[in-house]
Each structure stands twice: as structure tokens, then as C-alpha cells.
PyMOL commands that place a pseudoatom at each C-alpha (Angstrom):
pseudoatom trace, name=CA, resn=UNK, resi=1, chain=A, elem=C, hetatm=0, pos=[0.000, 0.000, 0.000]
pseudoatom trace, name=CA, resn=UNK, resi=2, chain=A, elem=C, hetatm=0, pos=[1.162, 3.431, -0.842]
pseudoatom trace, name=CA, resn=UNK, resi=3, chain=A, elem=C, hetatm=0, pos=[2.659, 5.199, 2.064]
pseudoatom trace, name=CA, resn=UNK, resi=4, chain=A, elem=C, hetatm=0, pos=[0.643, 7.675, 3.627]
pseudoatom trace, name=CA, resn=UNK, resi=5, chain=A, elem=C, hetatm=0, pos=[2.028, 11.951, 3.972]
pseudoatom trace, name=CA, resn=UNK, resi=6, chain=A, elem=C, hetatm=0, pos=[2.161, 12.842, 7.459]
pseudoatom trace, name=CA, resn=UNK, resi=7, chain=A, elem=C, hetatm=0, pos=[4.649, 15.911, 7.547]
pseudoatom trace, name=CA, resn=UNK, resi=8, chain=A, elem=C, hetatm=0, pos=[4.787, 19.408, 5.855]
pseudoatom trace, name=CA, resn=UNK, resi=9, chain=A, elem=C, hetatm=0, pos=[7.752, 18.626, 3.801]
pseudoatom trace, name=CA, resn=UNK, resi=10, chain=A, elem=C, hetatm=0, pos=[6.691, 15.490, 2.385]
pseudoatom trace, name=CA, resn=UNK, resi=11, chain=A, elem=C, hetatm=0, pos=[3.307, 17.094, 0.987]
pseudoatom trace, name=CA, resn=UNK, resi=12, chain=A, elem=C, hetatm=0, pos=[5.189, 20.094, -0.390]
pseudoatom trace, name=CA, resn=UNK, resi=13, chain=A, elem=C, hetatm=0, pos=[7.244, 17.742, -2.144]
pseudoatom trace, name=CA, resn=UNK, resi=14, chain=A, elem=C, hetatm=0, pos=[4.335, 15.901, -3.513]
pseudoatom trace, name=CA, resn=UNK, resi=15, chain=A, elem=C, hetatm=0, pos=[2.608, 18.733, -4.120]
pseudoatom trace, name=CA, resn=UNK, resi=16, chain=A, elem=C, hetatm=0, pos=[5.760, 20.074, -5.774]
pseudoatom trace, name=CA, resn=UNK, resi=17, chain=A, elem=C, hetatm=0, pos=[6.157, 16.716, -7.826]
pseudoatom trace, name=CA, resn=UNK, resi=18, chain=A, elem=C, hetatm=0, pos=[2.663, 17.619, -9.540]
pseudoatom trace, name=CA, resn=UNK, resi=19, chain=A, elem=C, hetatm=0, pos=[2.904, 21.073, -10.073]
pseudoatom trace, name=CA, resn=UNK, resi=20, chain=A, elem=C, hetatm=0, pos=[6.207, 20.447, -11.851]
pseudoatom trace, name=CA, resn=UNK, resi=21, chain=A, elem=C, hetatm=0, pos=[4.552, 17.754, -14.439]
pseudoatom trace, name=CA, resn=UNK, resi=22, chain=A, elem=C, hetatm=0, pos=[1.345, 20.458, -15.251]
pseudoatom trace, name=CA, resn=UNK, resi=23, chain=A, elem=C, hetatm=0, pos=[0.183, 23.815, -13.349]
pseudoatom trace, name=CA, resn=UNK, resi=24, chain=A, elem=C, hetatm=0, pos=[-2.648, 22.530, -11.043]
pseudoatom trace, name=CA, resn=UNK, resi=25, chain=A, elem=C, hetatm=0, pos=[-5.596, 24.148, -9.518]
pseudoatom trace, name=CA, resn=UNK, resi=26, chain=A, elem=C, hetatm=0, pos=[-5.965, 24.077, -5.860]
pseudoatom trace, name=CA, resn=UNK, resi=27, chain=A, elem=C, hetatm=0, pos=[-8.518, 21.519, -5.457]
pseudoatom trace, name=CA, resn=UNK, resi=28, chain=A, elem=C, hetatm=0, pos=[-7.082, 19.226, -7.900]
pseudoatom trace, name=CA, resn=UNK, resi=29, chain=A, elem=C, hetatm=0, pos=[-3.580, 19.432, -5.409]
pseudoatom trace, name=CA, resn=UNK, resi=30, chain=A, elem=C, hetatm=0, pos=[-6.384, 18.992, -2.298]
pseudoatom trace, name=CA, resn=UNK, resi=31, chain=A, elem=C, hetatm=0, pos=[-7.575, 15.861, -3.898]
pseudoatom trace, name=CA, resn=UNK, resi=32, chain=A, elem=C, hetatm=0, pos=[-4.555, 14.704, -4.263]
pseudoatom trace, name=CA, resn=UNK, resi=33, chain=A, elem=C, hetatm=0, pos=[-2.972, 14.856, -1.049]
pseudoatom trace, name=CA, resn=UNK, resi=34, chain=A, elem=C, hetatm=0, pos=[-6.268, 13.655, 0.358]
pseudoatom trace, name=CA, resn=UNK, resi=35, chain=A, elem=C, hetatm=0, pos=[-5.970, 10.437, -1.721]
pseudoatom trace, name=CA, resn=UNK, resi=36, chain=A, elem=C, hetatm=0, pos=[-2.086, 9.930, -0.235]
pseudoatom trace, name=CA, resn=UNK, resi=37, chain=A, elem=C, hetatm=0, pos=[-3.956, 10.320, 3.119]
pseudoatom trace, name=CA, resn=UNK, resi=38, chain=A, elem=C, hetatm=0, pos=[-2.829, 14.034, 4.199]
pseudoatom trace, name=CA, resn=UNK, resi=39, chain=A, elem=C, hetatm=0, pos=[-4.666, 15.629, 7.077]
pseudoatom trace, name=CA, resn=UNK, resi=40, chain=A, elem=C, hetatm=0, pos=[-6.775, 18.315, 6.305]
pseudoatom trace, name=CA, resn=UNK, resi=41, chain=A, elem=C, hetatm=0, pos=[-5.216, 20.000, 8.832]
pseudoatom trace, name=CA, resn=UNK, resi=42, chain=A, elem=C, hetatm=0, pos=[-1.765, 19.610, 7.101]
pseudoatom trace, name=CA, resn=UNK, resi=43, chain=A, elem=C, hetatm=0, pos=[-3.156, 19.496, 3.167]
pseudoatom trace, name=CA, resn=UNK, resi=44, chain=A, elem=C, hetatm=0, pos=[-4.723, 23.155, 4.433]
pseudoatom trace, name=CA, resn=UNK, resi=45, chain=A, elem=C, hetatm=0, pos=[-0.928, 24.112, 5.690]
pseudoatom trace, name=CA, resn=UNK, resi=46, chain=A, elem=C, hetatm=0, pos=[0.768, 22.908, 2.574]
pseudoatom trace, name=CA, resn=UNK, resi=47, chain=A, elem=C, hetatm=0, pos=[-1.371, 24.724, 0.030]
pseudoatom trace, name=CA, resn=UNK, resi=48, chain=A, elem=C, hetatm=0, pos=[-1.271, 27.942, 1.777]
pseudoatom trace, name=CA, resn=UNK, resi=49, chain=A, elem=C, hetatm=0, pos=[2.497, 27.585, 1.359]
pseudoatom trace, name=CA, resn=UNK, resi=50, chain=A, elem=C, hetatm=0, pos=[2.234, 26.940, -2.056]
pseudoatom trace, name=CA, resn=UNK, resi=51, chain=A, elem=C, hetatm=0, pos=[-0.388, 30.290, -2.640]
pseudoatom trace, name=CA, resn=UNK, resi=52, chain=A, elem=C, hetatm=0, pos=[2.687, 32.079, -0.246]
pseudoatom trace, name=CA, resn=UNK, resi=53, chain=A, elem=C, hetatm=0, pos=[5.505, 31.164, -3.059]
pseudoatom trace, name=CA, resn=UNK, resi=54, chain=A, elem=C, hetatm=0, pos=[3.268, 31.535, -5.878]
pseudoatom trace, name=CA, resn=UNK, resi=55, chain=A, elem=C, hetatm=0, pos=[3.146, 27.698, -7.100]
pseudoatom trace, name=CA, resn=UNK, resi=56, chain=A, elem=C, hetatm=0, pos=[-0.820, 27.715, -6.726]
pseudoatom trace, name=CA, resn=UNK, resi=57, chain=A, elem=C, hetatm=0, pos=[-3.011, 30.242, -8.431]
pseudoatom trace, name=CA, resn=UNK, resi=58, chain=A, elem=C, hetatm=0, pos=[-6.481, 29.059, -9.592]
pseudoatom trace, name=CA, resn=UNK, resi=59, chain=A, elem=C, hetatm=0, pos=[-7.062, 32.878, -11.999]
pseudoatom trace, name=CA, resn=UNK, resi=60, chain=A, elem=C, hetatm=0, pos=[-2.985, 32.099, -13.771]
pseudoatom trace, name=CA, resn=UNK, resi=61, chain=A, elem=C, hetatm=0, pos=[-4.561, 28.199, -13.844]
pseudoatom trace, name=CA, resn=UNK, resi=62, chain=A, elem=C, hetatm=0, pos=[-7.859, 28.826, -16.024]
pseudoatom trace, name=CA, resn=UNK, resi=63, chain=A, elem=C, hetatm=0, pos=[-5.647, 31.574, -17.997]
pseudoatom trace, name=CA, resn=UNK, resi=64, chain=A, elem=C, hetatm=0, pos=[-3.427, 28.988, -18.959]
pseudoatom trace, name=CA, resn=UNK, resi=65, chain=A, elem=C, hetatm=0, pos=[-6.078, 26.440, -19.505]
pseudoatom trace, name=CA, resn=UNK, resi=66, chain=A, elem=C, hetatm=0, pos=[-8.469, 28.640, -21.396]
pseudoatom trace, name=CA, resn=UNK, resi=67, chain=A, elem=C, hetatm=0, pos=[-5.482, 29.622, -23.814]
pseudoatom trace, name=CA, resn=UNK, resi=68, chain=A, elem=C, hetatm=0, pos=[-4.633, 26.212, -24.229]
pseudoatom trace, name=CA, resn=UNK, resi=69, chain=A, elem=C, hetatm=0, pos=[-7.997, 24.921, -25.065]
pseudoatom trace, name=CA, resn=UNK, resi=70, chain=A, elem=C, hetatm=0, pos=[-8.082, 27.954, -27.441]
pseudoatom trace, name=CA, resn=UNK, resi=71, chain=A, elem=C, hetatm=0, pos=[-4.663, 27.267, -29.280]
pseudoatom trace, name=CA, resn=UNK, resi=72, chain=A, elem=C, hetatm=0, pos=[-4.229, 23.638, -29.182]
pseudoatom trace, name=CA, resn=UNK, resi=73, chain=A, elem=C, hetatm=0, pos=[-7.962, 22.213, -28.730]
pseudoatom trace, name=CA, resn=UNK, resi=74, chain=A, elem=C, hetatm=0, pos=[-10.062, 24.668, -29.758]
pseudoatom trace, name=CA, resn=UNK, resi=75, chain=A, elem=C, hetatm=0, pos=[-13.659, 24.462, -27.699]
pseudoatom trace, name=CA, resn=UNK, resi=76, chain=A, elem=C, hetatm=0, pos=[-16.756, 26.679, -27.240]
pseudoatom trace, name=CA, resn=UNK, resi=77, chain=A, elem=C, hetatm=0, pos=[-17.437, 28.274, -23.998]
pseudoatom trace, name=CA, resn=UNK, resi=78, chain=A, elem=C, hetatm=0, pos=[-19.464, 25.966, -22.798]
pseudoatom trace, name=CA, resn=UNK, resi=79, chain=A, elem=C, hetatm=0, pos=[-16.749, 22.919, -22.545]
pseudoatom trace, name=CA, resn=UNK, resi=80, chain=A, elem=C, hetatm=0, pos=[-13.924, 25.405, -20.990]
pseudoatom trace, name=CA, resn=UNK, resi=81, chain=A, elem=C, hetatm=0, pos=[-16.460, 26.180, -18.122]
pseudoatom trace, name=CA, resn=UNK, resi=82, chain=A, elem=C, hetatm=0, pos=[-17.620, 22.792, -17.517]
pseudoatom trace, name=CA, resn=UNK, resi=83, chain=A, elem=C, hetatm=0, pos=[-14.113, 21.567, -17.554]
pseudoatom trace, name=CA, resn=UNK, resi=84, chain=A, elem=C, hetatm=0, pos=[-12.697, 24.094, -15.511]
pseudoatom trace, name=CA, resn=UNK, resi=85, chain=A, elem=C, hetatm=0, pos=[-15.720, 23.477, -12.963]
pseudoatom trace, name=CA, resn=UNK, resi=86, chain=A, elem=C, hetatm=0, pos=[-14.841, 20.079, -13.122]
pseudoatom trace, name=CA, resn=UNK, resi=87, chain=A, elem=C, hetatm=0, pos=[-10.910, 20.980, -11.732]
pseudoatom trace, name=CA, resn=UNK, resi=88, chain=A, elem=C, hetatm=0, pos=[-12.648, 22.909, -8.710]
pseudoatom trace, name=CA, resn=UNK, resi=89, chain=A, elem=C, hetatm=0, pos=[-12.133, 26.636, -10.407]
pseudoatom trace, name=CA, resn=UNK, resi=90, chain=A, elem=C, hetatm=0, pos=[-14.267, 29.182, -8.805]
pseudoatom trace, name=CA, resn=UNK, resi=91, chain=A, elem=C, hetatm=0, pos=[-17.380, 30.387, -10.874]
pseudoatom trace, name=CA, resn=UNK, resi=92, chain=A, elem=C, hetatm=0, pos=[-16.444, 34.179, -10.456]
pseudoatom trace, name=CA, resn=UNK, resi=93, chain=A, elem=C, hetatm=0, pos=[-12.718, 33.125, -11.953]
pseudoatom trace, name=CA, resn=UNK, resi=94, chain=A, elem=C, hetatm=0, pos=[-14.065, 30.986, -14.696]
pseudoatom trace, name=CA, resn=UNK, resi=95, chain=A, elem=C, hetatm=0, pos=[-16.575, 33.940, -15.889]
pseudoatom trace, name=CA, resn=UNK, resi=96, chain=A, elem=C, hetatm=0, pos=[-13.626, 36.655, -15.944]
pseudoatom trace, name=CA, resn=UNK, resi=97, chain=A, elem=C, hetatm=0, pos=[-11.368, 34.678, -17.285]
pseudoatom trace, name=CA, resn=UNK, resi=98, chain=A, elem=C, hetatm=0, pos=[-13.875, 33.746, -20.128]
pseudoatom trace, name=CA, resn=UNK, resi=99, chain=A, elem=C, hetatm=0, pos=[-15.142, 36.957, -20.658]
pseudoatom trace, name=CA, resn=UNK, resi=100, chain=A, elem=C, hetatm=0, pos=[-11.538, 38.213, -20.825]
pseudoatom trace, name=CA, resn=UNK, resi=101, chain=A, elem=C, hetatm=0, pos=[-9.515, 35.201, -23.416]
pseudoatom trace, name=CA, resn=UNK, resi=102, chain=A, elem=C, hetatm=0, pos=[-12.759, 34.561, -24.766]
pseudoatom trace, name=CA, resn=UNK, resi=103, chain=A, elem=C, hetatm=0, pos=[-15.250, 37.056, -25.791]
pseudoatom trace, name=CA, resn=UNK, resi=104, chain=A, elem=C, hetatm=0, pos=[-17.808, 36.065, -28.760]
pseudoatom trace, name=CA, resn=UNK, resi=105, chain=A, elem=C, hetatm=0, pos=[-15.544, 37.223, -31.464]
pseudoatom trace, name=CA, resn=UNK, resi=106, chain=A, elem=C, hetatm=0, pos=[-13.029, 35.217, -30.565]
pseudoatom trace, name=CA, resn=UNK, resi=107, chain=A, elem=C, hetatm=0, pos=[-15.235, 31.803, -29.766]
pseudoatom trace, name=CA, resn=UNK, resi=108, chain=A, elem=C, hetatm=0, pos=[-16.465, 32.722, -33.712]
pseudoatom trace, name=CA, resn=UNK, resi=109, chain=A, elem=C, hetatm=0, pos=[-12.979, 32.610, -34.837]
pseudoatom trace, name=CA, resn=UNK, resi=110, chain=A, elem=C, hetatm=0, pos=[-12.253, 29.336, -33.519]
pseudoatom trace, name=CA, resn=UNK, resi=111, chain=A, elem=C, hetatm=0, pos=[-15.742, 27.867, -34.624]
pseudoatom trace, name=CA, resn=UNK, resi=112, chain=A, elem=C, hetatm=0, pos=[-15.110, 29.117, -38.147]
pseudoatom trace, name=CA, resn=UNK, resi=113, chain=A, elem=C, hetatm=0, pos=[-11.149, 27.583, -37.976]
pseudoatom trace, name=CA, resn=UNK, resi=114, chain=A, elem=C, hetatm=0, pos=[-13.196, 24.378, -37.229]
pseudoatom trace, name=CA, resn=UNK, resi=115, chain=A, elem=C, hetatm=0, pos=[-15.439, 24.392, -40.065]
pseudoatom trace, name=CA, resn=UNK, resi=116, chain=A, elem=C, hetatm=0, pos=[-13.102, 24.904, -42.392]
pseudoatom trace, name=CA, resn=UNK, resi=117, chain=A, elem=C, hetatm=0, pos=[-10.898, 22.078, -40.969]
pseudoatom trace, name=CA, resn=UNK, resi=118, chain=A, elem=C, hetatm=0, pos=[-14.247, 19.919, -41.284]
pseudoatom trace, name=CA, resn=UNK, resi=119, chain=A, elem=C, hetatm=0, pos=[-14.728, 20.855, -44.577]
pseudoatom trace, name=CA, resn=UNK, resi=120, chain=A, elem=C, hetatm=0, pos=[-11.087, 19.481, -45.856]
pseudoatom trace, name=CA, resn=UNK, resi=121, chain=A, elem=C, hetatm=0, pos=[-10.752, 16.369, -43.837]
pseudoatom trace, name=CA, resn=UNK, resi=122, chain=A, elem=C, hetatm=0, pos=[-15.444, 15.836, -44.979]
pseudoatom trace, name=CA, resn=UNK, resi=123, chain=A, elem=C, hetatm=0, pos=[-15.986, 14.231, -48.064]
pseudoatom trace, name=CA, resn=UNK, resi=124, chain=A, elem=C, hetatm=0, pos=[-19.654, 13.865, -48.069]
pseudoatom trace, name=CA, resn=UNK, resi=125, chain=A, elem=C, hetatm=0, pos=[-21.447, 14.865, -51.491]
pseudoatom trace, name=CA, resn=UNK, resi=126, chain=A, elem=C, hetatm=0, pos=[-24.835, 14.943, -49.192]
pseudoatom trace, name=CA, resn=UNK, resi=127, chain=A, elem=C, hetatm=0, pos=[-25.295, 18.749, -48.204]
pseudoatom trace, name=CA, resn=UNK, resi=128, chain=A, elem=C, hetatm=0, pos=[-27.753, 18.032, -45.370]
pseudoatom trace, name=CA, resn=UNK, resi=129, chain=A, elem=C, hetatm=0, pos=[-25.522, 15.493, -43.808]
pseudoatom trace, name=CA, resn=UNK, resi=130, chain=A, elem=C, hetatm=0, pos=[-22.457, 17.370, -44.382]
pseudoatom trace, name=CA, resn=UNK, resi=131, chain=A, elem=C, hetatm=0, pos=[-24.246, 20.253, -42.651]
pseudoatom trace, name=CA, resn=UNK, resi=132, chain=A, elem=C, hetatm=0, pos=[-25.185, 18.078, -39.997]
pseudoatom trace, name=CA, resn=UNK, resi=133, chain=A, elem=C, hetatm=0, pos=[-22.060, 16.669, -39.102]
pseudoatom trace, name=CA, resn=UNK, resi=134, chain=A, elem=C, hetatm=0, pos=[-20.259, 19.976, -39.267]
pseudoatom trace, name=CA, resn=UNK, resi=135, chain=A, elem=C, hetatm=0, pos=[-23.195, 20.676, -36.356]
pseudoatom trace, name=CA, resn=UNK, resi=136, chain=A, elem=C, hetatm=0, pos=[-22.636, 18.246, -34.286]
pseudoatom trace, name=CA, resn=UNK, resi=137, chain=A, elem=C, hetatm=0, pos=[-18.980, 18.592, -34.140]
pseudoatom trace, name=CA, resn=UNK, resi=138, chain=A, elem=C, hetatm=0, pos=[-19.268, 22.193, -33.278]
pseudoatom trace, name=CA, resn=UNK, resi=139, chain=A, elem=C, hetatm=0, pos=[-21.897, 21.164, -30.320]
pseudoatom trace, name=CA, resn=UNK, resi=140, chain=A, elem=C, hetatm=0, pos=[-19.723, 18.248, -29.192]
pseudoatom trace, name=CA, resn=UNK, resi=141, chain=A, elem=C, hetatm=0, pos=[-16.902, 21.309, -28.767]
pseudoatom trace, name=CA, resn=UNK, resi=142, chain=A, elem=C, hetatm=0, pos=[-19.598, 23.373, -26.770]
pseudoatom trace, name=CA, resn=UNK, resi=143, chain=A, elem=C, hetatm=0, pos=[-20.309, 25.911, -29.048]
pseudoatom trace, name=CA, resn=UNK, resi=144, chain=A, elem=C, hetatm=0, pos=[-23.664, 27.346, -28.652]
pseudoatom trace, name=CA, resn=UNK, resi=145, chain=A, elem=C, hetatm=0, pos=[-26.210, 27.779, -31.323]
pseudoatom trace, name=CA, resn=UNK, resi=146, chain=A, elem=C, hetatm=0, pos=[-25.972, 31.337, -32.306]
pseudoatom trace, name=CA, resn=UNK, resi=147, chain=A, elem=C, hetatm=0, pos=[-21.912, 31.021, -32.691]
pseudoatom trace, name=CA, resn=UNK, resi=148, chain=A, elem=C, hetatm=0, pos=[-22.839, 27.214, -34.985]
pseudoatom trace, name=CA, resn=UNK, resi=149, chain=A, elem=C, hetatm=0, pos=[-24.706, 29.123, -37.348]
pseudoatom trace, name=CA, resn=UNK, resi=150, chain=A, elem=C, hetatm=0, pos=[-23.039, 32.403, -37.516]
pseudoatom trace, name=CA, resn=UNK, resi=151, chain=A, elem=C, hetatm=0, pos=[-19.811, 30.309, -38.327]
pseudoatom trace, name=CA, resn=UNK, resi=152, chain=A, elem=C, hetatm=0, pos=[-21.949, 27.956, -40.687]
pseudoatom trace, name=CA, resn=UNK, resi=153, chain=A, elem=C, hetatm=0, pos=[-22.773, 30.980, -42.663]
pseudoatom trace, name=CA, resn=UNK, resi=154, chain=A, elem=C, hetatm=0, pos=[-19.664, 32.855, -42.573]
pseudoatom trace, name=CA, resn=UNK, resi=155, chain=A, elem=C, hetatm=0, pos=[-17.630, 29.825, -43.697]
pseudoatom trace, name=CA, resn=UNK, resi=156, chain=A, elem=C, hetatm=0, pos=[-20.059, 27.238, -45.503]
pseudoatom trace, name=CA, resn=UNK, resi=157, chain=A, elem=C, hetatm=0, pos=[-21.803, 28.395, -48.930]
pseudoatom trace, name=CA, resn=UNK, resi=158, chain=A, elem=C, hetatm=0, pos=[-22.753, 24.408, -49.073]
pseudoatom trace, name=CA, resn=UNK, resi=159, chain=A, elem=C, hetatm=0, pos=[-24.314, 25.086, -52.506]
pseudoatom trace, name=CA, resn=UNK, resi=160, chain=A, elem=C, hetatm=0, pos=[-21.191, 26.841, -54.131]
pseudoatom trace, name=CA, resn=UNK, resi=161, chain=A, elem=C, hetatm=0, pos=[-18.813, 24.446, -51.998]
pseudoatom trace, name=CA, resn=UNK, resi=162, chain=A, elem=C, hetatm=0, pos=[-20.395, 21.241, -53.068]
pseudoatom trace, name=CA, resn=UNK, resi=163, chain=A, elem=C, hetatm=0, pos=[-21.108, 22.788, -56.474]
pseudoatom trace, name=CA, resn=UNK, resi=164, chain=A, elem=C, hetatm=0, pos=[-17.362, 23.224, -57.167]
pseudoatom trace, name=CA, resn=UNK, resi=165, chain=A, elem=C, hetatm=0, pos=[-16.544, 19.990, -55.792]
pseudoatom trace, name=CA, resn=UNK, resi=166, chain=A, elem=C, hetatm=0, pos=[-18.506, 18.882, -58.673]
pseudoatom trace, name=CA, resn=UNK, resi=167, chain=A, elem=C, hetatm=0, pos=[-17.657, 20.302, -61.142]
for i in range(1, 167): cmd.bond("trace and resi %d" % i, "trace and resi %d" % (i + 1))
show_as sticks, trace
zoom trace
């Protein structure tokens, strides 16, 4: 069985040991040292130390996350929040941070990048399934409806796309 943290330096160092592989939100790092079998007492000790020397910050954490998501996995708004809910990020955080990296121009930018990378990789000759598929991808990413079709008809002239394929 996995030895159980006890002392401050040991869950610093554990605490360290994540940190160092990926930047990590403060209840992802509680969960952790709550699974090795940490105190509360002494989890509560070792993350205020790590807030002190700057190793824990939930706002820099969703920054970095939201820009990820946004250059290397582009996803709606929807997704981000859910998944940054999911690592125990406050609402107020997640909503600033959104609103900031984020803002509706930017969400149609990425939505429209998608599209475009559907309609390359797509070779469907069927407009309404085409259509549909481009959809669905864009909701499976969390895009919402309004930013779906705005990209759909920004980017997709189905008739004139399909037309030229055909030709």
C-alpha cells in the first residue's frame, strides 16, 4: 500500500512533484494529497504555502487552460467552463477569465477555424448530412447555437462548396 504523507515537507514535495509535471488548480492538489492520506489539517498548511511562493493560483490556472484549449484544442465556452468546474475553479474566476480570453468574437474565430478544418478532412457529397455533421462537431466542442450558425454561414456556402466539388 502506498505510504501515507504525514509531515509538511513530504506534501510540499508531492505537491511540488505535480505542479512540476502540469500547473494545477488548488482543489485538484487537495484531492490529491487527500488520496495519499494528508490531514486536512496539514493538506490546508501545505497549500497555503504553495499560494505564499506563488506555485498555486487558480485565476494564472484557467488563464493557462483557457489559452490552451483555445490554441491547441479549440472548444466553445461551454466545454472550458464545464471543464474548468470540473478541476474545482471558482465560478467568479471561470466567468472573468472567459469573458476576458474569450469574448464572442473570438469563440467565432475558432468555430469558423473548425469548419473549415471539417470541410477538408469531410468528403460527403450529401449537403444536409455534411451540414449536420459539421453541427454536431461544433456542439460536441460546446459551441452554442448562435456562434454554430453564424460560423456555418460565414464559412459554408454548401451550394457553391459542393457545387465546385462537382464540377
Amino acid at each position: 500500500m502506498a505510504q501515507t504523507i504525514d509531515n509538511k515537507n513530504d506534501a510540499l514535495k508531492f505537491a511540488m512533484k505535480l505542479i512540476a509535471l502540469r500547473r494545477r488548480s488548488e482543489a485538484e492538489i487537495r484531492k490529491r494529497l487527500k488520496e495519499k492520506g494528508c490531514a486536512e489539517e496539514l493538506t490546508g498548511e501545505t497549500v497555503a504555502e504553495l499560494y505564499r511562493y506563488k506555485y498555486l493560483d487558480d485565476a494564472a490556472f484557467a488563464e493557462s487552460y483557457i489559452n490552451d484549449r483555445i490554441n491547441f484544442r479549440p472548444a466553445g465556452r461551454f466545454v472550458i467552463k464545464n471543464e474548468l468546474k470540473k478541476s474545482g475553479i471558482a465560478p467568479d474566476i471561470i466567468t472573468e477569465k472567459l469573458d476576458e480570453l474569450l469574448d464572442e468574437k473570438k469563440e467565432l474565430e475558432l468555430a469558423e477555424r473548425l469548419v473549415e478544418k471539417k470541410l477538408r478532412t469531410t468528403s460527403l457529397e450529401d449537403k444536409q448530412k455534411l451540414r449536420a455533421r459539421i453541427v454536431y462537431h461544433l456542439q460536441s466542442r460546446g459551441f452554442s447555437s448562435k456562434i454554430i450558425s453564424q460560423a456555418l454561414k460565414n464559412k459554408i456556402e454548401l451550394d457553391k462548396f459542393i457545387d465546385l466539388e462537382n464540377d
